[in-house]
C-alpha positions as CSV (number, residue, x, y, z in Angstrom):
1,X,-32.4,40.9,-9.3
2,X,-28.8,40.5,-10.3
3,X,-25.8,38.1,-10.9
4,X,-22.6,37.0,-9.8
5,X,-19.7,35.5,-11.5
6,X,-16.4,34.8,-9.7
7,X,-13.3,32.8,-10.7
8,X,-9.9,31.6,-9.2
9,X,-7.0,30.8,-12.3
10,X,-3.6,30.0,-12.8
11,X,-2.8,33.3,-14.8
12,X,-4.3,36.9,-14.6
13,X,-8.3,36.4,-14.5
14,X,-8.9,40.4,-14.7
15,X,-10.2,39.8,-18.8
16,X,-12.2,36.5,-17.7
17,X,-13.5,38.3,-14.5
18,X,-14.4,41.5,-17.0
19,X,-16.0,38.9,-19.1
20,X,-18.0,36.8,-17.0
21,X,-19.3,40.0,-15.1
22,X,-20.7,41.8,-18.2
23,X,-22.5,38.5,-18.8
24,X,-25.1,39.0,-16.3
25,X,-26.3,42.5,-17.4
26,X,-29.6,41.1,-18.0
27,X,-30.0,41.0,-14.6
28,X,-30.0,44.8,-13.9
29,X,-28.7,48.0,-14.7
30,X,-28.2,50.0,-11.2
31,X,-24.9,49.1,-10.0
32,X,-22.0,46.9,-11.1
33,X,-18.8,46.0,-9.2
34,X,-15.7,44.0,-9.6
35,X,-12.6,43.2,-7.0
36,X,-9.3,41.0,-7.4
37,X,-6.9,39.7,-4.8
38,X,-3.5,39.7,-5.6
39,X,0.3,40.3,-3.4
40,X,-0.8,43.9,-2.5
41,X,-4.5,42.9,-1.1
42,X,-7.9,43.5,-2.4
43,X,-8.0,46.3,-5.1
44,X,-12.5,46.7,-6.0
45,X,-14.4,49.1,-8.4
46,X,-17.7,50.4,-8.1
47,X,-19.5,51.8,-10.8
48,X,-23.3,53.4,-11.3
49,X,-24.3,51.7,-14.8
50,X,-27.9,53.1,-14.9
51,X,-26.9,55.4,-18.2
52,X,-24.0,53.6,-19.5
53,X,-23.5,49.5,-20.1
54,X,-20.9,47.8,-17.5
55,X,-17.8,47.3,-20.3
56,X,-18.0,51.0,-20.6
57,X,-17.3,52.1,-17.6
58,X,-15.0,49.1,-16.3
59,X,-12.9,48.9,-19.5
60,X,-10.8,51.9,-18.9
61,X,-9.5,50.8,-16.0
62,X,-8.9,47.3,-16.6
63,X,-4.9,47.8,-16.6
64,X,-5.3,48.8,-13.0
65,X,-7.0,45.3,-12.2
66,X,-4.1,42.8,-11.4
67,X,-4.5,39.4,-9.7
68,X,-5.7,35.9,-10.2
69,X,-8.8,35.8,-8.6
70,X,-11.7,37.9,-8.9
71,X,-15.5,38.4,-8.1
72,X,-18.1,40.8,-9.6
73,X,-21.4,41.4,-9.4
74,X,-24.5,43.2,-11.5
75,X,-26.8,45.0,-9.0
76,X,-30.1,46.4,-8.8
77,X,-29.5,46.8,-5.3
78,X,-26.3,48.4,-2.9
79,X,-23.2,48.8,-4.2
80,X,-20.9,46.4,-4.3
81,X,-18.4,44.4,-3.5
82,X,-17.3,45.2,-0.4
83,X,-14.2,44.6,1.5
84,X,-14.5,43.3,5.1
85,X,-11.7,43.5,7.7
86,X,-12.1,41.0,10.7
87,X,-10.8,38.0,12.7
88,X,-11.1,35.7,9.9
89,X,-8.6,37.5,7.8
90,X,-9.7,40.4,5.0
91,X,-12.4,39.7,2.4
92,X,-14.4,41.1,-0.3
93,X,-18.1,39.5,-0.7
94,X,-20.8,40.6,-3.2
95,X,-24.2,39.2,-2.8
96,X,-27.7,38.7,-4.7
97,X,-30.9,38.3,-3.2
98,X,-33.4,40.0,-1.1
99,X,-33.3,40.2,3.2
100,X,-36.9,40.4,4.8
101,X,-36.2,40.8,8.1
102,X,-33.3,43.4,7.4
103,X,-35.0,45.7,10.7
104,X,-34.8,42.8,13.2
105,X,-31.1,41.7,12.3
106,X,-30.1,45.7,12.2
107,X,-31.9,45.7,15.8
108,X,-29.9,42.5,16.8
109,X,-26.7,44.0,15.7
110,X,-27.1,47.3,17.4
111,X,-27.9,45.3,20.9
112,X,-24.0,44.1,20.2
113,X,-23.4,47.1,20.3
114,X,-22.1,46.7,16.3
115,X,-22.2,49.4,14.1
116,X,-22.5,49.9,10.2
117,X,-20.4,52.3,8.1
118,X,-21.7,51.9,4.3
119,X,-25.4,52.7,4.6
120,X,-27.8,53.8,1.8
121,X,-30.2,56.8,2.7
122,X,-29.6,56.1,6.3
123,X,-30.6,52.4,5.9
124,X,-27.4,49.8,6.4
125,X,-26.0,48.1,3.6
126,X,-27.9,44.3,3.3
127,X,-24.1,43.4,1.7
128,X,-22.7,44.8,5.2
129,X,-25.3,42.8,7.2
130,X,-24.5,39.6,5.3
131,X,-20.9,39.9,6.0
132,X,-21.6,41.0,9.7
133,X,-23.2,37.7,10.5
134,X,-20.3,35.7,8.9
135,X,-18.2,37.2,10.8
136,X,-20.0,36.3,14.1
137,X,-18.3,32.7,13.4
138,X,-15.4,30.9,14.1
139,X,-14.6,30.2,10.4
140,X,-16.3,31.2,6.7
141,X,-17.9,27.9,6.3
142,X,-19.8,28.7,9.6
143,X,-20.3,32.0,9.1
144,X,-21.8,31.5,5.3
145,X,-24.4,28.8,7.2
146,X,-25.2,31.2,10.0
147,X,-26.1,33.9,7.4
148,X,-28.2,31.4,5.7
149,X,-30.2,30.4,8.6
150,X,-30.7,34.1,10.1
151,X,-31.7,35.8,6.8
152,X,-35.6,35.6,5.3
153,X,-35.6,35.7,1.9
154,X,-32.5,34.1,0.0
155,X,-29.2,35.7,-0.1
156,X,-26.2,33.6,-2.8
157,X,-22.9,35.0,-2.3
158,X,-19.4,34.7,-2.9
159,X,-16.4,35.6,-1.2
160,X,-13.0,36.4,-2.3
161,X,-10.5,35.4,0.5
162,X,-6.9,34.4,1.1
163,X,-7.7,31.0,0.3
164,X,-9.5,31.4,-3.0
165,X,-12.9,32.3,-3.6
166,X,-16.2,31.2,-1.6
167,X,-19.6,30.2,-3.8
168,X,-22.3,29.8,-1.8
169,X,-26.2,29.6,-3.3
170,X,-29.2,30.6,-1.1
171,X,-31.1,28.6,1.5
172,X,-33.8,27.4,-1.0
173,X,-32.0,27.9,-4.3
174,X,-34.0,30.6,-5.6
175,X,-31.0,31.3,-7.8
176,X,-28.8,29.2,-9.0
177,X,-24.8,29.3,-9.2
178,X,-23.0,27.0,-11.4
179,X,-19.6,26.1,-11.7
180,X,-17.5,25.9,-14.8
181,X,-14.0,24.2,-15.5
182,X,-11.1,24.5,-18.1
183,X,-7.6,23.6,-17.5
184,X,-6.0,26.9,-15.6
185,X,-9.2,28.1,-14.1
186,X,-12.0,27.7,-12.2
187,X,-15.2,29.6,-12.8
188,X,-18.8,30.1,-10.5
189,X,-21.6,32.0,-12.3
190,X,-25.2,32.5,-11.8
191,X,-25.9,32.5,-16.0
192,X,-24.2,29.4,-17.5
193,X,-24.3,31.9,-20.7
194,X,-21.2,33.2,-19.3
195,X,-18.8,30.3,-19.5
196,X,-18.8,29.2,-23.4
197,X,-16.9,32.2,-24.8
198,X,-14.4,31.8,-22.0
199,X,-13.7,28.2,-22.2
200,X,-15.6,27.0,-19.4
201,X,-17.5,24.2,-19.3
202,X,-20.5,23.2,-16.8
203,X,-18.5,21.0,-14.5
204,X,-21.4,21.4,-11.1
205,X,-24.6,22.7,-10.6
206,X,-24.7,24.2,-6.6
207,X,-27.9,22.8,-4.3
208,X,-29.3,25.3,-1.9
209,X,-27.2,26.0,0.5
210,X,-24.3,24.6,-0.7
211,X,-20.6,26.7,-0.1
212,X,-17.8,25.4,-2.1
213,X,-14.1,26.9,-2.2
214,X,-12.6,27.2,-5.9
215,X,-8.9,28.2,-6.4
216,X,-6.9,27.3,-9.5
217,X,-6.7,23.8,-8.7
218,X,-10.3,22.7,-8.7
219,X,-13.0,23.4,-5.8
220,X,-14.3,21.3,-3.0
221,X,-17.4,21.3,-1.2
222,X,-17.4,22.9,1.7
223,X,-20.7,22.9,3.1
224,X,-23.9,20.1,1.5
225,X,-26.8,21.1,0.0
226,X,-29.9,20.8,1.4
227,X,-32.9,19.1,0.7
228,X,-35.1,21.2,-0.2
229,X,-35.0,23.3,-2.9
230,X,-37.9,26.4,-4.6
231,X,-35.3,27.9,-7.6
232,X,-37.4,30.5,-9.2
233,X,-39.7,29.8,-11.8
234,X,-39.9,33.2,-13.6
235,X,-36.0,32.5,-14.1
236,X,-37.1,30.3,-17.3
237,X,-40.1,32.5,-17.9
238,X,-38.4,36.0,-18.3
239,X,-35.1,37.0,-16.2
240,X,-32.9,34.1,-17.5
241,X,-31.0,34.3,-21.0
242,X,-31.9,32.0,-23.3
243,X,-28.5,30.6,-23.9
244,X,-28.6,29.5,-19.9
245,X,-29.4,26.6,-17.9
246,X,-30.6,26.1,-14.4
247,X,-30.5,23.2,-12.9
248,X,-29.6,21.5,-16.5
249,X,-32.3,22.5,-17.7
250,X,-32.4,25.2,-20.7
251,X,-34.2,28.9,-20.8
252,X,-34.8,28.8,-24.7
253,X,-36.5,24.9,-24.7
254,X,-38.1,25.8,-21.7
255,X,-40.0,28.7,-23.7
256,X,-40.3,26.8,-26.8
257,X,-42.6,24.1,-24.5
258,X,-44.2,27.3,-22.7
259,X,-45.4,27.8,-26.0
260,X,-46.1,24.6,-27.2
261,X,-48.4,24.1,-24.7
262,X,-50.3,27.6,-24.9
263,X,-50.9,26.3,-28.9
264,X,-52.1,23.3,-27.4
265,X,-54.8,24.6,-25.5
266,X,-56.1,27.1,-27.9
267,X,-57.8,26.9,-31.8
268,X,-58.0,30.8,-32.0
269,X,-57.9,31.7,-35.6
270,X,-55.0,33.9,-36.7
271,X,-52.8,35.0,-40.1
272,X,-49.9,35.3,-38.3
273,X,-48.1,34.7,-34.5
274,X,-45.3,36.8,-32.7
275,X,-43.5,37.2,-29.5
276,X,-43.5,40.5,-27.4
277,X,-39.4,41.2,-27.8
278,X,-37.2,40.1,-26.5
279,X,-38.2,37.2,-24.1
280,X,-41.6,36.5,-25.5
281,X,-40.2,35.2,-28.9
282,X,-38.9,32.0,-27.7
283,X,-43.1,31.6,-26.4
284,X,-44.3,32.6,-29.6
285,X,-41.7,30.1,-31.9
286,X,-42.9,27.4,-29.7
287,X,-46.7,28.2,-30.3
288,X,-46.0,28.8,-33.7
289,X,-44.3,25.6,-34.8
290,X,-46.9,23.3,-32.3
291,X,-50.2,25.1,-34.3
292,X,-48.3,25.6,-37.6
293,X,-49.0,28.6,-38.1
294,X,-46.5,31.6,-39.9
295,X,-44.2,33.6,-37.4
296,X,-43.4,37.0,-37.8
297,X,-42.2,40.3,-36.0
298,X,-44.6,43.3,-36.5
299,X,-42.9,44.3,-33.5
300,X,-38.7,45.0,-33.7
301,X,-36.7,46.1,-31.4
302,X,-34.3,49.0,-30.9
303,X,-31.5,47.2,-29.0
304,X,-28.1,49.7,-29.4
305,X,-29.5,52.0,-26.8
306,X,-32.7,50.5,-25.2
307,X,-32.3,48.4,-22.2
308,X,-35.1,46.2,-20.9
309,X,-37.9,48.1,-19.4
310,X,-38.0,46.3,-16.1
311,X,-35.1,47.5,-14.7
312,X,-35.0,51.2,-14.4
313,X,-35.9,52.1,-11.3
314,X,-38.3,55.5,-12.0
315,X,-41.8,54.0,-13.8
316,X,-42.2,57.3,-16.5
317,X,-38.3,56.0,-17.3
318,X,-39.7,52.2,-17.1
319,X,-42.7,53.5,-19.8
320,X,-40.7,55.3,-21.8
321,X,-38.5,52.8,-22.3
322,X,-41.3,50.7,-23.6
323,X,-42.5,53.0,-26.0
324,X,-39.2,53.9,-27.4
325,X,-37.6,50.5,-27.7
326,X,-40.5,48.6,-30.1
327,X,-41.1,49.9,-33.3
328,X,-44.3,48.7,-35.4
329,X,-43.8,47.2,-39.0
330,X,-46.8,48.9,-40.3
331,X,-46.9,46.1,-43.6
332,X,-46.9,42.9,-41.2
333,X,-49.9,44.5,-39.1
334,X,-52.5,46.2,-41.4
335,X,-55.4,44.2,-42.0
336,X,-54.0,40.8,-40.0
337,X,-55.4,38.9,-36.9
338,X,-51.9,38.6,-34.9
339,X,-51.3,36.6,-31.9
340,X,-48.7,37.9,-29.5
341,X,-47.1,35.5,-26.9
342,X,-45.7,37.7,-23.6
343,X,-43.5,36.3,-21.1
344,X,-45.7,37.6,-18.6
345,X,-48.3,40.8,-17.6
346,X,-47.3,42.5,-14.8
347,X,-49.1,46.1,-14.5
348,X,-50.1,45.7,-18.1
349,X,-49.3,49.7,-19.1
350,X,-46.7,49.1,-21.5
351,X,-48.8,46.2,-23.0
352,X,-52.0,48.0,-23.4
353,X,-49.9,51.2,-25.3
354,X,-48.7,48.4,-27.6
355,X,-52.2,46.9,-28.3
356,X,-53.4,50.1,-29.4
357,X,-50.4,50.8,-31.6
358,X,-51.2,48.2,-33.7
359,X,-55.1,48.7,-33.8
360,X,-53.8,52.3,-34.9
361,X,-52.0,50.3,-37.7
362,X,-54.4,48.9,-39.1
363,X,-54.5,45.2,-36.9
364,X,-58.1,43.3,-37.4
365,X,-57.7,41.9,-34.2
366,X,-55.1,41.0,-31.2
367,X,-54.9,38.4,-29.4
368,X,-52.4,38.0,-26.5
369,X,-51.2,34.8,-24.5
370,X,-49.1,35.0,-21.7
371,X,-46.6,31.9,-20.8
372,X,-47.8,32.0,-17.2
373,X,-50.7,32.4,-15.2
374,X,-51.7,35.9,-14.1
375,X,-49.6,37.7,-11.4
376,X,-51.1,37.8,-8.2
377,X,-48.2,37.7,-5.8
378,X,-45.4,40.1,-5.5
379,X,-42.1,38.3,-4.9
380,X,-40.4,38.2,-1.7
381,X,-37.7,36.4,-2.3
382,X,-35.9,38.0,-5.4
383,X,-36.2,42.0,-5.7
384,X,-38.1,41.8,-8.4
385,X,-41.5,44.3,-8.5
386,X,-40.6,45.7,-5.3
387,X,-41.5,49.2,-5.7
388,X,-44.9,47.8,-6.6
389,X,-47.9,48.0,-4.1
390,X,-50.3,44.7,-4.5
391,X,-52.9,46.6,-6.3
392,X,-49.7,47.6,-9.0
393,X,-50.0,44.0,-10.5
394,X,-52.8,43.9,-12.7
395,X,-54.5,41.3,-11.5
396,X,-54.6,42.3,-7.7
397,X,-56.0,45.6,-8.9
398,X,-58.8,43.4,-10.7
399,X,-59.5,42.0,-7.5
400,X,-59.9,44.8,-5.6
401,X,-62.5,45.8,-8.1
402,X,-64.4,43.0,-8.2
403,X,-64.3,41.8,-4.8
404,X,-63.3,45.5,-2.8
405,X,-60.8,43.8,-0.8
406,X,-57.6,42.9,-3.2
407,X,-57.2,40.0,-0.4
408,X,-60.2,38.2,-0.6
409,X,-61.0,35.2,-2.5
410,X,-56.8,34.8,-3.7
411,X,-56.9,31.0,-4.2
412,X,-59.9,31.4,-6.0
413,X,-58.8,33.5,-8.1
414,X,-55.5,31.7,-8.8
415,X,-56.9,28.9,-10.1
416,X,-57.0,28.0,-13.4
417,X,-60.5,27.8,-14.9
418,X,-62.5,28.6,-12.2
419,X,-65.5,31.1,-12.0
420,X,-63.5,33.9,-10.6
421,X,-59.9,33.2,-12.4
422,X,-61.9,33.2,-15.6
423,X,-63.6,36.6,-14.5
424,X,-60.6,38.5,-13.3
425,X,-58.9,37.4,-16.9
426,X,-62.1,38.8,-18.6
427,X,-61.5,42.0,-17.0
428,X,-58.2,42.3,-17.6
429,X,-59.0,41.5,-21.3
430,X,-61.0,44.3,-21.3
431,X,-59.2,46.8,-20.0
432,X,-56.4,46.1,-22.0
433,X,-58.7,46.1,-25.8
434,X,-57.9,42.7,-26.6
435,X,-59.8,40.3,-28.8
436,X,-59.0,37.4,-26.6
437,X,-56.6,36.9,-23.8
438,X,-55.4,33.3,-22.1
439,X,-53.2,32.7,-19.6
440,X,-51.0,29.5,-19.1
441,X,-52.3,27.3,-16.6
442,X,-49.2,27.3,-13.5
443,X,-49.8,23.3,-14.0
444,X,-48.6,23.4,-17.9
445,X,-45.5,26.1,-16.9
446,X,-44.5,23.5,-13.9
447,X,-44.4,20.5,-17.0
448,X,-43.0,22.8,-19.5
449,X,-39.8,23.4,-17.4
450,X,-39.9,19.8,-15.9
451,X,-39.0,19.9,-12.1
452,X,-41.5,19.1,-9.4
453,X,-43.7,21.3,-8.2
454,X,-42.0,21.4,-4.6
455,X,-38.9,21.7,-6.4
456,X,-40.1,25.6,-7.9
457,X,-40.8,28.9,-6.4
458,X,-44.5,29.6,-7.9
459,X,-45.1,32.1,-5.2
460,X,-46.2,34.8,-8.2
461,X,-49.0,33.1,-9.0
462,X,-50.3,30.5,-6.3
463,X,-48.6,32.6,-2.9
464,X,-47.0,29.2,-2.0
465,X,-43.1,29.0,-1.1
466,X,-41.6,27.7,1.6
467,X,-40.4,29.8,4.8
């Protein structure tokens, strides 16, 4: 994953830029980069942030960052930003997404007898290959659609030029960039958490595949949106912070009516409900108020040195994490029936450790509901799981057991209620030691976050998504 914020201002933006970046360190832990334009050209930092948090490493250097507008970027990908040198003029560009066909534009560009100078283990840059196909064009605008059109997958950028700074969101809006307004400044983000404690407020959402051009004065559209549009679903499920929007529409109530309609569709008996920290306790408040029943935390977190367990890269670091970050409340689980809402179950490791944690505490029983439907898919479009093989999500590897071809029988098994979707969520059940286990049905999420259908990327759970 990862996020972007940018901004074009009146005054010095280096604090707001700082700011704004930091904002988005939800979104990974790898890399994270800032650049500013000013008299003297483009002056950029690049910093690894997998053992230390993003103000720490940027925040003695900030008197060396002058200028008035600025782009940074939180990556679990390349390094960024870079700075570009061509016949449009000089630029820096940071970028989030994922490039599928990376081999046949590489292949394209070496026929052109192009070449790439920031690679990563002997494999270009995908930052490098975005701004390589910009600069095919006759102008940014072009160049930003061209990119669009030859990349599969999604790819939102921004550029910082001469002009002012370049905002463009992906082909299908698989993540969204917003911008925000106050009097001397202009602000684009991909977390509307970012803009409140600067002074922003929401002034435009971005459609997919819309560029605009912000400088201190205001911004302009550049290029339309689209038509159609698949934003991410799991954005509201898990990755997004629940003080953001997307598409007006925001993460925490989204996960309170997650829950809601989990509680809805259940009559287990329980003492007590919780949410597996951090982003399943916004699930587990809204089951909790709907069924009226108590809400409570046998599970805290450790969150001065901790990180989310997603991102690090290494899967011992990814389990260790897990262990180390929850610590039981031995008095809220001895003797209860808890309920734990989870944002989702991806291999199900770090889950099942935690189910037996608090049967080793004394739990009568544990029941688990997930706020979406079981993972079947890996995503394609947004970096997220990809060091995972299919068989890695836990219910592809059930599946495979059942069926001895983890590809047969997928629809079937994605549907909710059916023979085999009830079957493979009995296994799982199992092999995790749970009393009971239900999954939200994809229909409830769609309603719960209330776009259309054709309007979401579901392609986790159901493999649909457009090309």
């Amino acid at each position: 994953m990862g996020g972007l914020f940018g901004i074009a201002s009146a005054t010095d933006c280096v604090s707001d830029l700082y700011y704004g970046t930091d904002y988005h360190s939800h979104l990974g832990t790898r890399r994270g980069g800032m650049a500013v334009r000013n008299a003297n050209g483009i002056y950029r930092s690049i910093h690894n942030i997998e053992n230390s948090y993003f103000r720490t490493k940027f925040e003695p250097e900030l008197n060396r960052f002058h200028g008035r507008k600025g782009i940074g970027v939180i990556s679990d990908t390349d390094p960024q930003p870079l700075i570009i040198g061509s016949h449009l003029g000089s630029f820096g560009i940071v970028t989030v997404g994922r490039i599928n066909n990376m081999d046949e534009l590489v292949r394209r560009a070496f026929a052109r007898r192009s070449y790439f100078s920031d690679t990563i283990g002997g494999t270009p840059n995908p930052t490098e290959i975005v701004a390589m196909l910009i600069c095919q064009e006759e102008s940014f605008e072009a160049g930003i659609r061209a990119a669009q059109e030859a990349i599969q997958g999604s790819c939102s950028l921004l550029l910082l030029t001469e002009k002012g700074v370049y905002a463009a969101r992906d082909r299908l809006g698989r993540t969204a960039l917003v911008i925000g307004r106050r009097d001397d400044a202009v602000a684009v983000t991909c977390e509307t958490c970012a803009l409140p404690n600067l002074g922003f407020e929401v002034d435009h959402f971005l459609g997919p595949g819309e560029v605009v051009l912000l400088t201190a004065d205001g911004w302009e559209q550049r290029v339309p949106p689209g038509n159609r549009m698949q934003i991410c679903s799991f954005l509201w499920v898990y990755y997004g912070y629940p003080a953001s929007e997307y598409e007006g529409i925001n993460v925490e109530h989204v996960r309170y009516n997650c829950g809601a309609a989990l509680a809805r569709n259940d009559n287990v008996e329980v003492d007590m409900v919780a949410g597996i920290p951090d982003s399943g306790i916004g699930h587990a408040i809204g089951y909790a108020n709907e069924r009226k029943i108590p809400y409570s935390r046998p599970f805290v977190k450790y969150t001065p040195t901790w990180p989310r367990s997603f991102m690090p890269q290494n899967q011992t670091m990814r389990d260790l994490v897990a262990k180390m970050k929850l610590i039981p409340v031995k008095r809220l689980i001895q003797g209860r029936r808890l309920l734990f809402c989870e944002d989702s179950i991806v291999r199900g490791t770090q889950l099942k450790d935690n189910i037996q944690i608090l049967f080793d505490y004394g739990a009568r029983e544990v029941h688990v509901r997930p706020a979406c439907p079981t993972l079947i898919f890996p995503c394609e479009f947004l970096n997220f799981s990809t060091s995972r093989s299919n068989l890695d999500l836990a219910g592809r590897k059930i599946i495979q057991q059942l069926e001895g071809d983890e590809n047969k029988n997928l629809d079937a098994y994605a549907r909710c209620g059916s023979s085999k979707n009830l079957e493979m969520i009995e296994q799982i059940r199992s092999g995790l030691r749970l009393t009971s286990l239900k999954y939200q049905c994809l229909e409830d999420l769609i309603a719960a976050i209330g776009l259309p259908k054709e309007r979401l990327c579901t392609h986790c759970w159901d493999g649909s998504s457009y090309c």
